[in-house]
N, C-alpha and C positions, 0 to 999 in steps of 0.2 A: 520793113527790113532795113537793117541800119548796117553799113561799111564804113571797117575803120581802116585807113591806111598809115600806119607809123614811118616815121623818122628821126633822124638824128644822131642815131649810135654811133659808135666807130671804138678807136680807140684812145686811151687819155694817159696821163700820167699820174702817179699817185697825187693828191692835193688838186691834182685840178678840177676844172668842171665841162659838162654836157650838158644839152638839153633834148632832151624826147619830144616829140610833135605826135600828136594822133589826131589824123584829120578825120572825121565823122561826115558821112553823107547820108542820103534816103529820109527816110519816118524817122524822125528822130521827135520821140516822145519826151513833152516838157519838165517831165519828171521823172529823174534819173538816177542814179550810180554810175559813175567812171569811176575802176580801178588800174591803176598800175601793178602788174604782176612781173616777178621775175624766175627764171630759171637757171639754176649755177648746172654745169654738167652731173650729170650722177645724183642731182638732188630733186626733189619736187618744188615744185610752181608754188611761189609764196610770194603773199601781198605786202607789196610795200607802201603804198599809198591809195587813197582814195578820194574822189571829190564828189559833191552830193551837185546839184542843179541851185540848189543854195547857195555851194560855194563855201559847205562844210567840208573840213578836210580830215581825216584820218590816216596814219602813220605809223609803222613798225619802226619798234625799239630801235633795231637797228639802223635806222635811216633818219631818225630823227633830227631835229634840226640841221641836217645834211640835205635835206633833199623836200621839193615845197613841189606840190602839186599846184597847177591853175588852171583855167579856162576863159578861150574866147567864144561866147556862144554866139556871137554877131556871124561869127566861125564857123561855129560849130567846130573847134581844135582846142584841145586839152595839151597842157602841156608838163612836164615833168623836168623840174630841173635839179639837177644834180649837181651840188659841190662838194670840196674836198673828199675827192672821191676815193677811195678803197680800195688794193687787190681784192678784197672779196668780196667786192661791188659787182666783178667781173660776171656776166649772165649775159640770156637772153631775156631782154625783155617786152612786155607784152601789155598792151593797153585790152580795155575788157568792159561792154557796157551791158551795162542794165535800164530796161525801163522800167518804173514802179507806178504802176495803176493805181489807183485810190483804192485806199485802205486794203492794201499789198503790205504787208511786213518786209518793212528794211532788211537785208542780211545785215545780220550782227558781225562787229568788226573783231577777228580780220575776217574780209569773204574768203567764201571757200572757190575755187575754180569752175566746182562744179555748178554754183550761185548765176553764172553767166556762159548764156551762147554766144554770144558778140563778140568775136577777136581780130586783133589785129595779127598783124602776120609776122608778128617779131622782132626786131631790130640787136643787134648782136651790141652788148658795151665791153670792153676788152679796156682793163688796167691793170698797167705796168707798172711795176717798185722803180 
């Protein structure tokens, strides 16, 4: 059983930057999926980043070279950093793990939410114009 606990959100100003923490504890299987999910009000839960146990990364359009996924696995903390950031950055967002057994098919990107049980418990990012 693996627990993720997030941090770092708050609020920013347009152009600026955050960074997300998701500290990981327990079983934590050496071959993974970390995604970053977010949730705007009124919308569903969409992927904006992902990191593989490799250290591959994957990215929605929208966040693209705005926003870089990493990881300390000495940690066990992933981390998500965010620049020039966006009013319609504004969400909740949500870190989300997977572990991938040998010869488990990757979810294809973007994951879907339902792709993963392992959530963090959200961290609110609030930008303002």
């Amino acid at each position: 059983q693996v627990q993720l606990v997030e941090s770092g959100g708050g609020p920013a100003q347009t152009g600026g930057s955050l960074t997300l923490s998701c500290a990981a504890s327990g079983d934590i299987y050496p071959v993974y999926l970390m995604a970053w999910f977010r949730q705007a009000t009124g919308k569903d839960r969409e992927a904006v980043a992902s990191i593989r146990h490799t250290g591959l990364t994957n990215y929605a359009d929208s966040v693209m070279g705005r926003f870089t996924a990493s990881q300390d696995r000495a940690k066990n903390t992933f981390y998500l950093r965010m620049n020039s950031l966006k009013p319609e950055d504004t969400a909740t967002y949500y870190c989300a793990f997977k572990a991938i057994p040998e010869d488990y098919p990757w979810p294809r990107w973007p994951p879907r939410p339902l792709d993963f049980r392992t959530w963090g418990q959200g961290t609110q990012v609030t930008v303002s114009s």
